[in-house]
VMD Tcl script that builds the backbone (N, CA, C; Angstrom):
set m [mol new atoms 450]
animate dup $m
set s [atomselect $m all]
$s set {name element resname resid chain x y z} {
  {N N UNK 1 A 0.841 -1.182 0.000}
  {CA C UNK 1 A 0.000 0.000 0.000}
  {C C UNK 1 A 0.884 1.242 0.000}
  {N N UNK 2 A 0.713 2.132 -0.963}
  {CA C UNK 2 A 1.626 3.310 -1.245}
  {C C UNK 2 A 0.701 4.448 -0.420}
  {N N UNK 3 A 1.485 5.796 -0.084}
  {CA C UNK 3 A 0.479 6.835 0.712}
  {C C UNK 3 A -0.954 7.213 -0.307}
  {N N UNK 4 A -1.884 7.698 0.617}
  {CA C UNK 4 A -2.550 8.256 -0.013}
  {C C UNK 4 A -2.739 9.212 0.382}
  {N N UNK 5 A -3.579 10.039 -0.404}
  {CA C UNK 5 A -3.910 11.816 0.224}
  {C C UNK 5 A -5.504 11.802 0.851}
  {N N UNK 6 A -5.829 12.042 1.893}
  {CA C UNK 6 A -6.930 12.105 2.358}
  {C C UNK 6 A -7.729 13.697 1.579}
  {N N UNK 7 A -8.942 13.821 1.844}
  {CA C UNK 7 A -9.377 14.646 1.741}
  {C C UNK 7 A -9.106 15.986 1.596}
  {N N UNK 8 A -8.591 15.634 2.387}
  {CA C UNK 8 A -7.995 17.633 3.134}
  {C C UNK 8 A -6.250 17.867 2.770}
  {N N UNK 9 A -6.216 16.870 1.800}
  {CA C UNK 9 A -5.058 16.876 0.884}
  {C C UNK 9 A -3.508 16.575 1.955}
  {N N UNK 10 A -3.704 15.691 2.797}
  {CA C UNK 10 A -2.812 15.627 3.427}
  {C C UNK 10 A -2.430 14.312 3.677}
  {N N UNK 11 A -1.521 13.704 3.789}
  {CA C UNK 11 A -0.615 12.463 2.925}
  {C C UNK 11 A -1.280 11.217 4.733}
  {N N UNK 12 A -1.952 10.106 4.319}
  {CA C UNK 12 A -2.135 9.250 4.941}
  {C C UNK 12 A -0.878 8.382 4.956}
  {N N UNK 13 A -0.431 8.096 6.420}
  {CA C UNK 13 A 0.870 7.135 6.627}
  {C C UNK 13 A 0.372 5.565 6.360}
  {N N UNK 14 A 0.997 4.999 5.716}
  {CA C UNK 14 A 0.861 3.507 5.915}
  {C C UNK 14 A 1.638 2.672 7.363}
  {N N UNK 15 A 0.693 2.112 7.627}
  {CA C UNK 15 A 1.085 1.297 8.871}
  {C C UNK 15 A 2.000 0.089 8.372}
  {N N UNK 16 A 2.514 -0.582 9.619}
  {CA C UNK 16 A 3.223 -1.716 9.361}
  {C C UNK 16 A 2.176 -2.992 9.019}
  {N N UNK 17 A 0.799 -2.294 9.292}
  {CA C UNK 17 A -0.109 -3.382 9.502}
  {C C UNK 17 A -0.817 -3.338 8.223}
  {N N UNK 18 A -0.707 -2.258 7.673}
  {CA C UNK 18 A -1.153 -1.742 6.324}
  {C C UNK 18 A -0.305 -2.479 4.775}
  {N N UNK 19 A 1.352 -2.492 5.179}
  {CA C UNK 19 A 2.493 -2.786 4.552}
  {C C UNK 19 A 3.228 -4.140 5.429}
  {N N UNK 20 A 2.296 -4.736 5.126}
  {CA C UNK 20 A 3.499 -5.933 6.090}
  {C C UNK 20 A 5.168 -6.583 5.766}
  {N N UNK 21 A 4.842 -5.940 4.196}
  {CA C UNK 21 A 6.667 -6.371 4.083}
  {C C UNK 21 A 7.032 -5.316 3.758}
  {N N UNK 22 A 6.867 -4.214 4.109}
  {CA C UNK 22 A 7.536 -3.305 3.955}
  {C C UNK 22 A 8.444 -2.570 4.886}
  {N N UNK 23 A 9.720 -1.759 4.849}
  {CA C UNK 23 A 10.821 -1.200 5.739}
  {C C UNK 23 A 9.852 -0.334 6.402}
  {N N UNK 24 A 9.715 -0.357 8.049}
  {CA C UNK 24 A 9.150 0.278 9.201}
  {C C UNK 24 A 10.285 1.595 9.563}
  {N N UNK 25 A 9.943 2.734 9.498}
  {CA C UNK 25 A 10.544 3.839 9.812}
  {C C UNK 25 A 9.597 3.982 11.337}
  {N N UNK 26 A 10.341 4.836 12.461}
  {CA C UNK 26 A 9.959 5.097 13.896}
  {C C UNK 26 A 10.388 6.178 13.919}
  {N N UNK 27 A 9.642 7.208 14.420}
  {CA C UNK 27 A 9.517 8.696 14.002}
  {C C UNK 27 A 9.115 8.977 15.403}
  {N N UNK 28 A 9.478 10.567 15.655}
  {CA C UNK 28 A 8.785 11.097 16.667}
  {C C UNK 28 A 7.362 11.832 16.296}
  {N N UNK 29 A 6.319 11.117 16.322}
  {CA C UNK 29 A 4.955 11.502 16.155}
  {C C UNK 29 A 4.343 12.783 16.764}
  {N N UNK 30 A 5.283 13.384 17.370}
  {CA C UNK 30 A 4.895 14.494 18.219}
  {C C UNK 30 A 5.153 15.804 17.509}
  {N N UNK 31 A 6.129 15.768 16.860}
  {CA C UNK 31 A 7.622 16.535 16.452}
  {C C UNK 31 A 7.130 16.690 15.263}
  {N N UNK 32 A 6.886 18.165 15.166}
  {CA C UNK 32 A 6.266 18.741 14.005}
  {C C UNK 32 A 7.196 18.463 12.394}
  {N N UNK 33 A 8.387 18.882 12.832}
  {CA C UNK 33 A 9.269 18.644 12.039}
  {C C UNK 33 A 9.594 17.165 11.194}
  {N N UNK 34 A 9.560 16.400 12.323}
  {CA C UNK 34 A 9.610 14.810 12.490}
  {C C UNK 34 A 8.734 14.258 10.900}
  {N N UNK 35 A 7.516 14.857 11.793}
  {CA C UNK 35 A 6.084 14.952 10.889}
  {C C UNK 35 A 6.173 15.305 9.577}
  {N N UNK 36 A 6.638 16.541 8.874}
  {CA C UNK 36 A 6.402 16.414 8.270}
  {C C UNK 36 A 7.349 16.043 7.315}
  {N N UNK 37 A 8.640 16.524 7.797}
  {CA C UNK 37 A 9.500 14.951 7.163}
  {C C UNK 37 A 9.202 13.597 6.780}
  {N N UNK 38 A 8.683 12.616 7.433}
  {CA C UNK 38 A 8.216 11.308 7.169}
  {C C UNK 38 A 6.887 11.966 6.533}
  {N N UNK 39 A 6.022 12.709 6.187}
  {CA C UNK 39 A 4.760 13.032 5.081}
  {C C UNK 39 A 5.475 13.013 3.856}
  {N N UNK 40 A 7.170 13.454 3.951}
  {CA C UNK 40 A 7.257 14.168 2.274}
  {C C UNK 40 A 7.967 12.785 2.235}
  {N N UNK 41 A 8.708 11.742 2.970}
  {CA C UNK 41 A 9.094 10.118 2.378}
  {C C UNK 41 A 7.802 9.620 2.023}
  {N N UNK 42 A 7.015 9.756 3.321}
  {CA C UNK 42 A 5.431 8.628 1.855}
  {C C UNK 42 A 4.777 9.478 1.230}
  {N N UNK 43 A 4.972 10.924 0.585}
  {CA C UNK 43 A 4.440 11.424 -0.640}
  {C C UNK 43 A 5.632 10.529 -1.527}
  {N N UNK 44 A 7.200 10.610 -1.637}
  {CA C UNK 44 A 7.945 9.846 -2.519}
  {C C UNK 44 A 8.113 8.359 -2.363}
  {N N UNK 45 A 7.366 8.041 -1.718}
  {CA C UNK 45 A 7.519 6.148 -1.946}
  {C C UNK 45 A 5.890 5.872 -2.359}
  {N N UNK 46 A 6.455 6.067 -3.519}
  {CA C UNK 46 A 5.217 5.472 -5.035}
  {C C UNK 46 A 5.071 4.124 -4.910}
  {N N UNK 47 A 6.158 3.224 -4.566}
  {CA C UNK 47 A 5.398 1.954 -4.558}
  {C C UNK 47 A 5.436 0.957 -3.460}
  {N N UNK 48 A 5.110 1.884 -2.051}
  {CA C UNK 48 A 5.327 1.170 -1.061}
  {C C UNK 48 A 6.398 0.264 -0.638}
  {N N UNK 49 A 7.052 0.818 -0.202}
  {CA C UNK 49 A 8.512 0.374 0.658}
  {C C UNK 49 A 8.856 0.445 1.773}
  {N N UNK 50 A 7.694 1.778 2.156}
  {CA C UNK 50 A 7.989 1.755 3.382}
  {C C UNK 50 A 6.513 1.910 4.234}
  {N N UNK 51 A 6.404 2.048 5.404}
  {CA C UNK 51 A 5.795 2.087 6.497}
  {C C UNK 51 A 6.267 2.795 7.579}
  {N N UNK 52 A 5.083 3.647 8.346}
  {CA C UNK 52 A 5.316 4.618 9.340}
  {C C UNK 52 A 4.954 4.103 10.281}
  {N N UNK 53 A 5.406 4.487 12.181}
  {CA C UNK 53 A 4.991 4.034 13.006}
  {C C UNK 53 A 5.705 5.577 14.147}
  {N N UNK 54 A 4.825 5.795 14.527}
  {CA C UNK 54 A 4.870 6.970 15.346}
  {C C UNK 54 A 6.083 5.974 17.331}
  {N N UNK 55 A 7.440 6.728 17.178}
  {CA C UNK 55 A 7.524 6.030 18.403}
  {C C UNK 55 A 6.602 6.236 19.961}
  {N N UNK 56 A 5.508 7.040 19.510}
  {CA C UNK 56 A 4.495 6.938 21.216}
  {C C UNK 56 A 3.825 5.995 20.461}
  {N N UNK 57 A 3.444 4.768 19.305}
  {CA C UNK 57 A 3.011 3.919 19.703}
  {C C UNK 57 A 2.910 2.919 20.038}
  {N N UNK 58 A 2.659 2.261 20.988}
  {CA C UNK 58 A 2.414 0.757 21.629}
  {C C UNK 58 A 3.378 -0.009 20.988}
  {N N UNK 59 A 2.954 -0.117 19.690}
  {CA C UNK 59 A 3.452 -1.300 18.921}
  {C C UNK 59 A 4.681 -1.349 18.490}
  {N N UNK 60 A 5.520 -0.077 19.086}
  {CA C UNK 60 A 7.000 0.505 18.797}
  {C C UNK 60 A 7.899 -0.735 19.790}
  {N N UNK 61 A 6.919 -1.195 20.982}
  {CA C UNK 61 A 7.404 -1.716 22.010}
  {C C UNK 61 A 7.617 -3.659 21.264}
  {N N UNK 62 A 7.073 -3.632 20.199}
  {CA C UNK 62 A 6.873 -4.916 19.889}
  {C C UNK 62 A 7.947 -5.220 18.421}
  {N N UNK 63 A 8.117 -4.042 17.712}
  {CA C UNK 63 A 8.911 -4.079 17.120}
  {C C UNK 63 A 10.471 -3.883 17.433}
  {N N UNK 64 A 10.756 -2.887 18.469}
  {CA C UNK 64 A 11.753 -2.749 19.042}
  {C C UNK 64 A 11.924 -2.946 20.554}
  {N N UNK 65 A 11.666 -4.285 21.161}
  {CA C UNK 65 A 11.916 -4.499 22.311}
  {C C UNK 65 A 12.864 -3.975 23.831}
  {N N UNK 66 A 14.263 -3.965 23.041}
  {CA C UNK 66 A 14.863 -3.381 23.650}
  {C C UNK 66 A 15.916 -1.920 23.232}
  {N N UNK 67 A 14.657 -1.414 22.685}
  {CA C UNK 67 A 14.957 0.007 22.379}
  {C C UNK 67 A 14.602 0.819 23.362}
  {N N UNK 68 A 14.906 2.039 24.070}
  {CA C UNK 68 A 14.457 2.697 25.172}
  {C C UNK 68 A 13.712 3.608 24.684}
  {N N UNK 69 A 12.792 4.388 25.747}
  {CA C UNK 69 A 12.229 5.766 25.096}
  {C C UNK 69 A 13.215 6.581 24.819}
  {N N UNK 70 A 14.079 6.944 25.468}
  {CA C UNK 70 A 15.226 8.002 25.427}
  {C C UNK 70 A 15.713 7.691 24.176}
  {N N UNK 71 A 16.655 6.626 23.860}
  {CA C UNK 71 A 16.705 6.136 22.397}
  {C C UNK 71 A 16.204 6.773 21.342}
  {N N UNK 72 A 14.674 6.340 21.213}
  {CA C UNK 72 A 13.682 6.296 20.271}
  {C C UNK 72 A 13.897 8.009 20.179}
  {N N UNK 73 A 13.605 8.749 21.089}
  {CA C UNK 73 A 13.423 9.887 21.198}
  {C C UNK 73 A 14.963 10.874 20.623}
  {N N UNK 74 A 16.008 10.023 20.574}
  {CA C UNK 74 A 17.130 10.738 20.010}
  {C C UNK 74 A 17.200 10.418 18.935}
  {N N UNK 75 A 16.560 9.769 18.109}
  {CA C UNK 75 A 16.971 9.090 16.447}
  {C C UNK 75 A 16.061 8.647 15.999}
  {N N UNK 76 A 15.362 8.425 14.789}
  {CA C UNK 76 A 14.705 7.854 14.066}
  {C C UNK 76 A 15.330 6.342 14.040}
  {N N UNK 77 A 14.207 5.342 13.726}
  {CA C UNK 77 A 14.765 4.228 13.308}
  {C C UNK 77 A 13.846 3.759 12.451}
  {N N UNK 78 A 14.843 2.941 11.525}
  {CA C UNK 78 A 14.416 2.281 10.486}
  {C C UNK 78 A 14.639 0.305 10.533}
  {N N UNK 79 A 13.543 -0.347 10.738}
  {CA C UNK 79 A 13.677 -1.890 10.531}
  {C C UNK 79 A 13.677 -2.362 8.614}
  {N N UNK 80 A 14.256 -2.815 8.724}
  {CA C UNK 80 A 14.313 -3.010 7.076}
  {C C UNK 80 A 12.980 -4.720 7.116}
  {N N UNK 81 A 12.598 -5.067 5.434}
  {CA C UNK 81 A 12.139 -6.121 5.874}
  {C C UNK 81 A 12.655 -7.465 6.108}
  {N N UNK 82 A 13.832 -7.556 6.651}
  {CA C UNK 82 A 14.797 -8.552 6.525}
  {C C UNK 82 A 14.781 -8.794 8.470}
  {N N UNK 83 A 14.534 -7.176 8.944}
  {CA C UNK 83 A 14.716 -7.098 10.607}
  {C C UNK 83 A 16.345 -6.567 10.730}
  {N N UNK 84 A 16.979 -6.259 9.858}
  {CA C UNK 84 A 18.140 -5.038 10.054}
  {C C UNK 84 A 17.651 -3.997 10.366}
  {N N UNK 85 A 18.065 -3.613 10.944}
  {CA C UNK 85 A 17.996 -1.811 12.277}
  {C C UNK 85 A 19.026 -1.091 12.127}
  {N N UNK 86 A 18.274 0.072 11.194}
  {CA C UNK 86 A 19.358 1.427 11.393}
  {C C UNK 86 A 18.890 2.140 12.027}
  {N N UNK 87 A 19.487 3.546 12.537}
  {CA C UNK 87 A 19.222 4.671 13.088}
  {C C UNK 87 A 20.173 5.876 12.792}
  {N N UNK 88 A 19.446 6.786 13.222}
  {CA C UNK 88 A 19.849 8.244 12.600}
  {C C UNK 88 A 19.879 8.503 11.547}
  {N N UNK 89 A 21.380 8.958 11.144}
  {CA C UNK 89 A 22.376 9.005 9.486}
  {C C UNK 89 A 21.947 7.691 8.829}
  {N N UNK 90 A 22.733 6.002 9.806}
  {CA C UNK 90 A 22.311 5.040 9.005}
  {C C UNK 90 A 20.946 5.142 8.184}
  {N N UNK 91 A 20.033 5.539 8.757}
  {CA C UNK 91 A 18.472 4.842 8.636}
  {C C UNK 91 A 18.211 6.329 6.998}
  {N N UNK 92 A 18.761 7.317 7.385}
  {CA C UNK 92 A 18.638 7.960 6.282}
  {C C UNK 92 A 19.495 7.729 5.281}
  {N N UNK 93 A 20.759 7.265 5.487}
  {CA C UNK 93 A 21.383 6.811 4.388}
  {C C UNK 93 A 20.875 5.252 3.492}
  {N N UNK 94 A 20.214 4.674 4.408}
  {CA C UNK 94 A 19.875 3.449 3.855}
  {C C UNK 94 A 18.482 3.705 2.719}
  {N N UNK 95 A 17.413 4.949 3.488}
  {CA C UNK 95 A 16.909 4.965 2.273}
  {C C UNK 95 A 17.149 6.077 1.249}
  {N N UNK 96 A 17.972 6.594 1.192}
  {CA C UNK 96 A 18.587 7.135 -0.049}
  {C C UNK 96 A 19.098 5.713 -1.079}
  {N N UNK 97 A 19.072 4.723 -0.702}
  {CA C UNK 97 A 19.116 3.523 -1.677}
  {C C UNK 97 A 17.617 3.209 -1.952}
  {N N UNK 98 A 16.664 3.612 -1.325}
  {CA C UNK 98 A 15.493 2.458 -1.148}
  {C C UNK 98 A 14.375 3.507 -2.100}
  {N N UNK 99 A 14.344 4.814 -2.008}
  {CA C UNK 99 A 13.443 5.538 -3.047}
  {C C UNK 99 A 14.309 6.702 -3.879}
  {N N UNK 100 A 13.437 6.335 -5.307}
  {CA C UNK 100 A 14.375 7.293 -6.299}
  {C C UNK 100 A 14.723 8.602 -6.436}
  {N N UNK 101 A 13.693 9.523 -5.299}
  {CA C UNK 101 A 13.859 10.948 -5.254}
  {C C UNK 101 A 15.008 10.716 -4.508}
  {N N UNK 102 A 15.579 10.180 -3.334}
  {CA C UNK 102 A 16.598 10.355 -2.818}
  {C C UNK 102 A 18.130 9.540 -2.643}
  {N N UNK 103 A 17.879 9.137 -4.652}
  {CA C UNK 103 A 18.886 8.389 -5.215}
  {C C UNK 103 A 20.143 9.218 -5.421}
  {N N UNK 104 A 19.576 10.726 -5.724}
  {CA C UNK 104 A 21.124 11.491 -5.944}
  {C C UNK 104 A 21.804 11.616 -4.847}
  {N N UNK 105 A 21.269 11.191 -3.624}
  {CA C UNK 105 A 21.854 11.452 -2.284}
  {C C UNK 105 A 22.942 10.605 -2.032}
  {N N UNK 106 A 22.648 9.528 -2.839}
  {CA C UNK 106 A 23.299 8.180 -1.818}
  {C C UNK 106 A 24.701 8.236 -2.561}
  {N N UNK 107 A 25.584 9.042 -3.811}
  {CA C UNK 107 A 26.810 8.743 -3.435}
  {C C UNK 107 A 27.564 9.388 -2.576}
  {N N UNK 108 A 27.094 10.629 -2.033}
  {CA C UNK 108 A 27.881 11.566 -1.037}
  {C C UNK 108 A 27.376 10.777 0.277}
  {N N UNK 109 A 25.955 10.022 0.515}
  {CA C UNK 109 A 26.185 9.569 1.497}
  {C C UNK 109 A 27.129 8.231 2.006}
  {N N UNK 110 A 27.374 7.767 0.781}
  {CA C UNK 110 A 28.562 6.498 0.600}
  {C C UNK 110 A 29.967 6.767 0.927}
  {N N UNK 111 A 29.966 8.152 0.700}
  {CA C UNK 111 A 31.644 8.443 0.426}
  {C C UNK 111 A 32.262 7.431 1.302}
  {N N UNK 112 A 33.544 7.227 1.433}
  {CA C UNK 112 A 34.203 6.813 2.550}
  {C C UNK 112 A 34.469 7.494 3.793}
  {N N UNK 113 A 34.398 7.123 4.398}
  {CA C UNK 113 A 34.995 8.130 5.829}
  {C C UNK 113 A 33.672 9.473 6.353}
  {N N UNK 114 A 33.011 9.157 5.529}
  {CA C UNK 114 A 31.821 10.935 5.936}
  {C C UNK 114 A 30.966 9.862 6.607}
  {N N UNK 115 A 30.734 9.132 7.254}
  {CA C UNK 115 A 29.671 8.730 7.956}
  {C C UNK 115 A 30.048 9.358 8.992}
  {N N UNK 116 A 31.000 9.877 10.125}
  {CA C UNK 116 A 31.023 10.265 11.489}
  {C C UNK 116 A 30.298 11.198 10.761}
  {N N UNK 117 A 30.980 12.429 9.937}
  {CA C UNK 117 A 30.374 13.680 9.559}
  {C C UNK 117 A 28.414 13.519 9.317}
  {N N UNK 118 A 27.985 12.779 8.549}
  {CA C UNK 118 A 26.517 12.896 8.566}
  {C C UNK 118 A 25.708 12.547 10.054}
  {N N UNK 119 A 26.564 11.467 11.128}
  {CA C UNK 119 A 26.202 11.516 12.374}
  {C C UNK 119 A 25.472 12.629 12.958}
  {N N UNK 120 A 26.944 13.366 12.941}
  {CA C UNK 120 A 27.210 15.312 13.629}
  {C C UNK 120 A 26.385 15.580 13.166}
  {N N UNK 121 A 25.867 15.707 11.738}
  {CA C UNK 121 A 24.680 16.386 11.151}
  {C C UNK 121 A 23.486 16.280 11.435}
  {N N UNK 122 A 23.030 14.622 11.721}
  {CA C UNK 122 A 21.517 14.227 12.068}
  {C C UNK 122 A 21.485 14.433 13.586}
  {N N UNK 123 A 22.290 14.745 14.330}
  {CA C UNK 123 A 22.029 14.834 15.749}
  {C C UNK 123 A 21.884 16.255 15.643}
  {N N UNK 124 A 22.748 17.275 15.127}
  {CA C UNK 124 A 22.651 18.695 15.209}
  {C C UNK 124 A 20.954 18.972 14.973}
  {N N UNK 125 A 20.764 18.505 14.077}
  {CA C UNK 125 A 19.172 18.602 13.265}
  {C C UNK 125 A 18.199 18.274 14.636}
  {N N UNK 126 A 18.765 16.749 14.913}
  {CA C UNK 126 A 17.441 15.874 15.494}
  {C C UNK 126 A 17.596 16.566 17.027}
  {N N UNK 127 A 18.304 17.438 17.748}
  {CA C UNK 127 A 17.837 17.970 18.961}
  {C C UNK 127 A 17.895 18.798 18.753}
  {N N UNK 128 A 17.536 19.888 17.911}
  {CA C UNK 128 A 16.746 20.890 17.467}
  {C C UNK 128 A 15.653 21.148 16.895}
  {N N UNK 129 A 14.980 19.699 16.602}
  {CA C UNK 129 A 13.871 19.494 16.087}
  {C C UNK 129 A 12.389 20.354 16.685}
  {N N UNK 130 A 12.507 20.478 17.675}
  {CA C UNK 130 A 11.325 21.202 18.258}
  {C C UNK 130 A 11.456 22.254 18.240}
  {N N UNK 131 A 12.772 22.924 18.332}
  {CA C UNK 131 A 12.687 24.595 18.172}
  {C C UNK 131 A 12.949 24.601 16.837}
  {N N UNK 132 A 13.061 23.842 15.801}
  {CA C UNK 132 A 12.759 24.348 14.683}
  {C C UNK 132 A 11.198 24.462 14.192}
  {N N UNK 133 A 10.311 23.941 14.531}
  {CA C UNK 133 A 9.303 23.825 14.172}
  {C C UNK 133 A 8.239 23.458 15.271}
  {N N UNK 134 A 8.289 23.130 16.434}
  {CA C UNK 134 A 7.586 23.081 17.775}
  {C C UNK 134 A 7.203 21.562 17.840}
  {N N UNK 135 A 6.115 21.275 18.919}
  {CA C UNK 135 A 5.838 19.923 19.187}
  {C C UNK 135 A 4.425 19.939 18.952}
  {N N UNK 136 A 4.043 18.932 18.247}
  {CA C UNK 136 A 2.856 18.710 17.418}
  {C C UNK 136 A 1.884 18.944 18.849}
  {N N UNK 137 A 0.583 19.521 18.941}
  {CA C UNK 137 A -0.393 19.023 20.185}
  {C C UNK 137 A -0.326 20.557 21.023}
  {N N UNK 138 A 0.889 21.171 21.280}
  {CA C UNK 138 A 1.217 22.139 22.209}
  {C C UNK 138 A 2.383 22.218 21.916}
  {N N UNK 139 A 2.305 22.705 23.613}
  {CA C UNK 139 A 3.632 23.527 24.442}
  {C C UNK 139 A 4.589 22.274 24.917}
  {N N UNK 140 A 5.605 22.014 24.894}
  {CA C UNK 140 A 6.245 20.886 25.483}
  {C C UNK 140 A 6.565 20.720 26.912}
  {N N UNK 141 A 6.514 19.541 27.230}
  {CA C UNK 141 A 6.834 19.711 28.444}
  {C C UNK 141 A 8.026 18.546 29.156}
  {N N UNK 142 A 8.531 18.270 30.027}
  {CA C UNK 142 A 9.704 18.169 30.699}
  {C C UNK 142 A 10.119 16.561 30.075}
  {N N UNK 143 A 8.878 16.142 29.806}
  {CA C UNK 143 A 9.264 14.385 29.420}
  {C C UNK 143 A 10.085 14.588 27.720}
  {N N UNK 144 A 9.511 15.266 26.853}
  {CA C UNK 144 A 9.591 15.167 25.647}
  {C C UNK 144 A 10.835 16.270 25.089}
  {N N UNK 145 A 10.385 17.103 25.314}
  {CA C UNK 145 A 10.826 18.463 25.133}
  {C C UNK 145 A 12.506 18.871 26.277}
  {N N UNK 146 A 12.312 18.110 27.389}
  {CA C UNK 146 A 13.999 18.335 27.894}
  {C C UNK 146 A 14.884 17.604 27.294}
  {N N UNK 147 A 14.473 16.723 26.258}
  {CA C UNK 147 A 15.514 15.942 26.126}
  {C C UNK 147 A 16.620 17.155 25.415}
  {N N UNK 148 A 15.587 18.015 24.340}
  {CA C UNK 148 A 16.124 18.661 23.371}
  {C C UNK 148 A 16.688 19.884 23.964}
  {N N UNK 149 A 16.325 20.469 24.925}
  {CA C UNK 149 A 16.385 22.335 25.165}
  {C C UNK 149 A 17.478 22.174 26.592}
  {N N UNK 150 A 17.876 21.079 26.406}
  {CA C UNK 150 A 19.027 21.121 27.388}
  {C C UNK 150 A 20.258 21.821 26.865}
}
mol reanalyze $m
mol bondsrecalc $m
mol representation Tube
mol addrep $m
């Protein structure tokens, strides 16, 4: 099942339950930014590859057992359908192989030796995520939101 656009023209996520063989991305569902990042991967995955799963839900606990909240909450992760686990840089570099809009990406993300460097980059990004764009719902508060404004 590839995204679709609901009504109000805004991109429906496919579930893991929706896509059963498809690569599971774990997102911060809160995180505006987060958000609409993973909207513009399933506007470009035309033929279902992947699948969304918000990490506040339940079923985050069943796919990633011994992943922590704190974890989840510092990085995106990606299960491939094989059950390989990336995160951060990995999980974005892996699908710069997996959909064609973000095929020109993947030889600078290959280079040799630049993986520490894209690290530095997705962490700079990913705990700034809320003051770039706020926390979906409200105002944040001490569980979600300290991880980042420390």
């Amino acid at each position: 099942m590839t995204a679709n656009f609901q009504a109000s023209g805004k991109v429906s996520l496919p579930s893991p339950a929706d896509s059963p063989g498809a690569d599971v991305v774990v997102y911060d569902g809160r995180c505006k930014f987060c958000t609409a990042q993973i909207r513009r991967l399933a506007r470009w995955d035309t033929v279902g590859r992947l699948a969304f799963l918000s990490l506040h839900d339940p079923e985050v606990s069943k796919l990633l057992p011994d992943v922590s909240y704190d974890q989840l909450m510092h990085e995106m992760y990606l299960v491939d359908r094989l059950g390989n686990r990336f995160r951060g840089a990995d999980a974005f570099r892996y699908l710069t192989t997996r959909l064609p809009r973000l095929y020109p990406l993947a030889p600078l993300m290959h280079l040799p030796f630049l993986l520490p460097f894209w690290h530095w980059c997705y962490r700079q990004v990913a705990k700034r995520r809320y003051w770039i764009m706020g926390k979906a719902g409200g105002e944040c508060d001490d569980t979600a939101c300290g991880v980042h404004f420390k």
